[in-house]
C-alpha positions, -999 to 999 in steps of 0.1 A, spaced: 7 -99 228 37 -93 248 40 -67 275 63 -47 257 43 -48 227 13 -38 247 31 -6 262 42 -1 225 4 0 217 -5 21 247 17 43 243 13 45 202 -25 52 213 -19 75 235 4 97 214 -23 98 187 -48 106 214 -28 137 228 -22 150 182 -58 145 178 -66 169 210 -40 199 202 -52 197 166 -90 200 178 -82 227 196 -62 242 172 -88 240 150 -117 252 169 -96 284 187 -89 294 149 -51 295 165 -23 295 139 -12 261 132 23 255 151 56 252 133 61 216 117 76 193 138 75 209 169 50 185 184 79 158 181 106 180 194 85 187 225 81 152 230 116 146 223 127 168 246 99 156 274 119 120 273 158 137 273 161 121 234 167 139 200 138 145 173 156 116 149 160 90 178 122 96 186 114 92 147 141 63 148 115 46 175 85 54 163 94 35 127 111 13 144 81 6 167 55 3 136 77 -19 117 78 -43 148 42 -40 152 34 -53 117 58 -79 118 39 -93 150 4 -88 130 17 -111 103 34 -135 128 3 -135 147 -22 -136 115 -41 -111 116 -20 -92 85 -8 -114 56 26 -112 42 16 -92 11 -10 -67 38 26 -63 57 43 -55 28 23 -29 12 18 -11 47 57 -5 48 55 6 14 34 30 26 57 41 56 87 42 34 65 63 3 51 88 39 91 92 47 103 100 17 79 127 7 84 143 44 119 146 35 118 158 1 90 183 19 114 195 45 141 197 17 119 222 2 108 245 26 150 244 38 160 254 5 129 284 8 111 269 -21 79 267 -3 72 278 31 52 263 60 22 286 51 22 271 18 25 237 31 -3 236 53 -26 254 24 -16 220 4 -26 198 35 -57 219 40 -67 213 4 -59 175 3 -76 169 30 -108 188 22 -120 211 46 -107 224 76 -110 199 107 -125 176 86 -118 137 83 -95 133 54 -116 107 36 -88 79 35 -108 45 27 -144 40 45 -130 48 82 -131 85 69 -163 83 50 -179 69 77 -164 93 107 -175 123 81 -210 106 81 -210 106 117 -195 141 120 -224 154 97 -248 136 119 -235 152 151 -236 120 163 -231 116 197 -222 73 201 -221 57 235 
C-alpha cells in the first residue's frame, strides 16, 4: 500500500471514527439529531474547501481505493464493480432525497423518521449482511471484547 493510500485509509478511518462518536452521543443525550449535512460542511469548512469538493474527494478517494483492492487482489473485478454500483445507487438517492426536502415535499423530521425505521431501532446496528447481525449480537450481549 502506498503512503498516500495509507493516509487515504487513516484518514477515511478516522472520519468514520469521529461520525460514529457524535452519533453515540447524539443518541444517548436524546439531543435532536443535527441538520443533514452539516457534519460535512463543518469539515469542509475545518480544511478551507466547499461541501462538493469534500464529496468530490471522498468519492473520488473510495473509487481509488477499490481500484487498488482489485489491482492488489483482494476484490475481484465483478466485487469492484458492484461496490460502485452501490456508490453510484447511495448518490443518486441522496440527491433525489435532498431534491425533496428543497422542493418541501418532505422535511428533515420526516427523513430521519424513515432512517429511524429502516434501520430498526434507535442506535441500533442497521443489520446490513452478518457484520450487523453479529455487532447486534454483541450489543445484546453487552459484550465488553478485549
Amino acid at each position: 500500500m502506498t503512503k498516500r493510500a495509507r493516509a487515504l485509509a487513516i484518514g477515511a478511518v478516522a472520519a468514520l471514527a469521529v461520525a460514529a462518536v457524535a452519533f453515540v452521543v447524539v443518541g444517548q443525550t436524546g439531543a435532536a439529531s443535527p441538520r443533514r449535512g452539516a457534519f460535512l460542511e463543518k469539515v469542509a469548512a475545518h480544511l478551507g474547501v466547499s461541501v462538493d469538493a469534500l464529496k468530490g474527494a471522498l468519492e473520488k478517494a473510495h473509487l481509488e481505493m477499490i481500484d487498488e483492492a482489485v489491482a492488489a487482489g483482494k476484490l475481484t473485478p465483478e466485487q469492484a464493480e458492484a461496490l460502485k454500483a452501490r456508490l453510484e445507487a447511495r448518490k443518486a438517492l441522496r440527491e433525489v432525497l435532498d431534491e425533496a426536502i428543497a422542493s418541501g415535499k418532505i422535511t428533515e423530521e420526516q427523513l430521519g423518521a424513515l432512517r429511524e425505521r429502516l434501520m430498526g431501532r434507535a442506535g441500533r446496528f442497521p443489520g446490513r449482511g452478518i457484520r450487523g447481525r453479529i455487532m447486534e449480537r454483541l450489543m445484546d450481549r453487552k459484550c465488553t471484547c478485549p
